[in-house]
N, C-alpha and C positions, 0 to 999 in steps of 0.2 A: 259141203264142207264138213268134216269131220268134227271138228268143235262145236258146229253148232246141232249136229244132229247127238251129240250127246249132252248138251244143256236140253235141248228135247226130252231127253228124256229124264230129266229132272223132279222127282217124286217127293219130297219131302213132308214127313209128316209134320200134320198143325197141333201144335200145342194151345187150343183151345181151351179157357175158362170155362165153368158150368154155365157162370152167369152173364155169358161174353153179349150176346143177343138180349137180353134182359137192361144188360150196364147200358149198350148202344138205345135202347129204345127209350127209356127214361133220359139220357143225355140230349137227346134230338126235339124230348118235349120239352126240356128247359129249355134250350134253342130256338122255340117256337114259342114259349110264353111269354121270356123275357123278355118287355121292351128293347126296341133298336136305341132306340132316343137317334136317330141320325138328325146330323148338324151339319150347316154348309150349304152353299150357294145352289138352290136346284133348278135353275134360271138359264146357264148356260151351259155346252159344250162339254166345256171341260170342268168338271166340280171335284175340289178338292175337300173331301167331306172326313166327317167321322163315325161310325157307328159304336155302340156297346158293349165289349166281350161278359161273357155271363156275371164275371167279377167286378163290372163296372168301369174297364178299362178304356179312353177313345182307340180306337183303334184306327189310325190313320190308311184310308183310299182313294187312289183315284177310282172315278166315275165317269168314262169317256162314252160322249157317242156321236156315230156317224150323222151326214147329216139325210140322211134316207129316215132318223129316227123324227122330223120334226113333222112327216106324216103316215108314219106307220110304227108299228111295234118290231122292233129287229132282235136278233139274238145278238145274244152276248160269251166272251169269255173271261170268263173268270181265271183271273192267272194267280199261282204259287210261286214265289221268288225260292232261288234256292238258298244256302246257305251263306251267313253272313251278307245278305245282301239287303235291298230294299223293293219297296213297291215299283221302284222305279220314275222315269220321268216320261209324260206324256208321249214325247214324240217316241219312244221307245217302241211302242203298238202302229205305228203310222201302217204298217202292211194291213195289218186288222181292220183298222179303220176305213182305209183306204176299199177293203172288200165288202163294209157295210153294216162291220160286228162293232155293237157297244165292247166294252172293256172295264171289268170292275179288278184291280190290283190293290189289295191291301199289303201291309207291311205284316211280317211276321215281328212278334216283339224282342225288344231288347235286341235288336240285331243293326243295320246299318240307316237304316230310319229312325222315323220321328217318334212310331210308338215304344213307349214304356210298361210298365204293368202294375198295375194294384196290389197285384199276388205279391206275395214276398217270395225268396229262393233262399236256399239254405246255401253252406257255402260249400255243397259236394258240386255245386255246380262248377266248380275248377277245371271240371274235364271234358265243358261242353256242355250244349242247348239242351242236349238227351237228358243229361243230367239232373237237370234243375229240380229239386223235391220228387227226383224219381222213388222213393220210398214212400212218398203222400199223392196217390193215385188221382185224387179229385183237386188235387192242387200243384200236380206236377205242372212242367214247361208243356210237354205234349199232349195233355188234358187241354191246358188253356189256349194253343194255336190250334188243334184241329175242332175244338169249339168256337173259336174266333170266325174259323173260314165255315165252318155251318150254318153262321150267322150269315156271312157272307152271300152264300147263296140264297136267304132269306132278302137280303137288301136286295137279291138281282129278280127276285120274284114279284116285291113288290115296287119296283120301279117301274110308273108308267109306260113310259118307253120302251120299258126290255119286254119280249115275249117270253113268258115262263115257260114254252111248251123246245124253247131252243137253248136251253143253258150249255155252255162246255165249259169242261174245265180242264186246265193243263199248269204242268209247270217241269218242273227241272231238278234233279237231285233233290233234295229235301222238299221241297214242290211237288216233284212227281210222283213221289212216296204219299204225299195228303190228297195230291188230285186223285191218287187209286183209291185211297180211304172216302171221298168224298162221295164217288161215282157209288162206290158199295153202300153207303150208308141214306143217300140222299136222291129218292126215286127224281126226282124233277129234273136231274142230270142226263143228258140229251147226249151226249161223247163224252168221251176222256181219253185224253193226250198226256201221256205221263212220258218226259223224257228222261233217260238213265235214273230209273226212280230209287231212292233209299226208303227205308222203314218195311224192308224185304228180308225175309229171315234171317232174323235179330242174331239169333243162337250163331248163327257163322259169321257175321259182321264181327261178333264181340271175340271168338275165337281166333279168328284171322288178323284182327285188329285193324279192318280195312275201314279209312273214313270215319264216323262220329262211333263205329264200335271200341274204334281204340281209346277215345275217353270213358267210356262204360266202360273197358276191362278193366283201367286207372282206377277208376271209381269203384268196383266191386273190390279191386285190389287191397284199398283205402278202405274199405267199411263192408267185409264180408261177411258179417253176421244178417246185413240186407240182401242176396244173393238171393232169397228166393221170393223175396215180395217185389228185386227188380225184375226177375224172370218173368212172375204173373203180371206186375204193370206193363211193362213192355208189349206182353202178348197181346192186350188190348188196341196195340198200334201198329201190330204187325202185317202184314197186306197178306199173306200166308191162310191168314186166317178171314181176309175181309175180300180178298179176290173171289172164292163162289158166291159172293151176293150180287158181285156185280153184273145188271143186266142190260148196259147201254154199248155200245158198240167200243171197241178199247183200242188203241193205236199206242203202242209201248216202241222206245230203242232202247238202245244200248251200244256202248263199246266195246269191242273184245278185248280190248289192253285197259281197260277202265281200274284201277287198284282203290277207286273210295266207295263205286258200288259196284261192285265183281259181277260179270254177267251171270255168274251162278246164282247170286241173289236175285235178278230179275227175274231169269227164266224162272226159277223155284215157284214165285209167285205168280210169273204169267200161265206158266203151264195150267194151273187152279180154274184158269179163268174158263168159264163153261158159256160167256157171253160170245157174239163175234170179235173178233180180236184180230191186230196186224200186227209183227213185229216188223221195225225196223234198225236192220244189223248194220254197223259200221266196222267190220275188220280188223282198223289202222288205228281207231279212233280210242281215244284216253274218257275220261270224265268230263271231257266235252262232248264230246256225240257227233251227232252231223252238222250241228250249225245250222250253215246259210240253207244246204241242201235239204237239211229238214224240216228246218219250217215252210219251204215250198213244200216238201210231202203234208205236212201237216196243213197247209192251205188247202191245197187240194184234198186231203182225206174230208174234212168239212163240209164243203162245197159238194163232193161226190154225194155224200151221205146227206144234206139237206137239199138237195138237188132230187135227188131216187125219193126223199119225202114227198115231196114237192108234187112228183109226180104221180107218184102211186094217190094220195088225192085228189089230184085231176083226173084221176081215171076211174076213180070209184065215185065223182061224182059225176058223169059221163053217162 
């Protein structure tokens, strides 16, 4: 197909900070120092908990696990809700469960859920989540959720039940944009399933105005004297730049009619990726993706991949 062998070939250069690798490494260790304080039922099933964002926020999770978990350690996925939305409701994951993976879903804040935030926002936030204290880098909206979910992964390391050595993580449009950030930042990350992901180069979201860059264009529009400290905060989130770290195996889609993350933004970022990597093309498909059909691909890509684990240790212990 002609379309997609020139998103193939999609080359865009990363506008990398000096101190991009320095900013990430120090973040990851308050991530690791800061008590969780998690609260909540750790007794059954289904635990509707909360853990700590670095600012002292609850951050409202489910905590689901199969019942394979009550004698053994299982993997887990870690899921990214997309935008406007929530953690979701248990039965939601029933496929997951049903294959024997725990399921940790936290709520991104201020959005369709229960969590709120400590942080305060300023009120450029009129044009959207991007927005929020995007001129205050350590106290921006996307400082504090993709800190939240690094925490996240920390909660799924030290739960008894979960096996640290099988973490996945996936999500969905604004999800799948953090599940790429997660994968690169956070070695413990075993897969990563980013469907139709955003926070894919930024620079042509905001020019195109496609999806949450059209409130960043609003927002620069409003207060362009901040144009270049949104440029450098941005870049810290941008997958452009966090895609060659990742070294866990990567299963990305997209849609080719998608107008809120334009398959040119995905490929841009998956092209980077120097890990093993799947793309899955939907042709027809809008900023929904493939759905039902995907998340059977995405069942099976799992199962394939800790399956060929599975095995390549049985055969070296042999």
């Amino acid at each position: 197909m002609p379309q997609i062998a020139k998103l193939e070939q999609i080359d865009v250069p990363s506008i990398k900070p000096d101190d991009f690798d320095s900013f990430w490494s120090e973040v990851k260790t308050r991530c690791e120092n800061v008590p969780l304080s998690v609260m909540g039922d750790a007794t059954t099933d289904v635990r509707d908990l909360t853990f700590q964002g670095l600012d002292g926020t609850p951050i409202h999770t489910w905590l689901l696990l199969p019942p394979e978990a009550k004698g053994k350690r299982v993997p887990v996925l870690v899921h990214c809700h997309g935008a406007n939305c929530s953690r979701g409701a248990p039965e939601d994951f029933a496929p997951w469960i049903k294959a024997g993976y725990a399921v940790i879903s936290p709520d991104f804040r201020l959005q369709r859920g229960t969590t709120g935030s400590n942080t305060l926002f300023d009120g450029g936030g009129k044009s959207g989540w991007w927005t929020l204290n995007l001129n205050d880098l350590m106290n921006s909206y996307l400082y504090c959720v993709w800190t939240d979910f690094l925490r996240a992964l920390r909660l799924a390391r030290e739960t008894p039940e979960i096996d640290p050595e099988r973490i996945v993580v996936t999500g969905h449009s604004q999800g799948g944009g953090v599940a790429l950030g997660l994968a690169a930042l956070d070695r413990s990350v075993s897969l990563c399933m980013a469907d139709v992901p955003s926070s894919c180069w930024m620079e042509h979201r905001i020019a195109t105005r496609s999806g949450g860059g059209a409130g960043i264009a609003d927002y620069l529009a409003r207060f362009p004297e901040r144009a270049e400290t949104v440029r450098r905060n941005l870049s810290y989130f941008d997958n452009l730049n966090h895609a060659p770290q990742i070294t866990c195996p990567v299963l990305v889609s997209c849609g080719l009619q998608d107008t809120i993350c334009p398959p040119e933004c995905t490929y841009a970022a998956y092209n980077k990726i120097i890990a093993p990597k799947e793309m899955a093309v939907y042709p027809k498909a809008g900023h929904e993706g493939g759905r039902k059909i995907h998340l059977k691909r995405k069942l099976e890509f799992v199962k394939r991949f800790f399956l060929k684990e599975q095995s390549d240790v049985e055969h070296q212990t042999q």
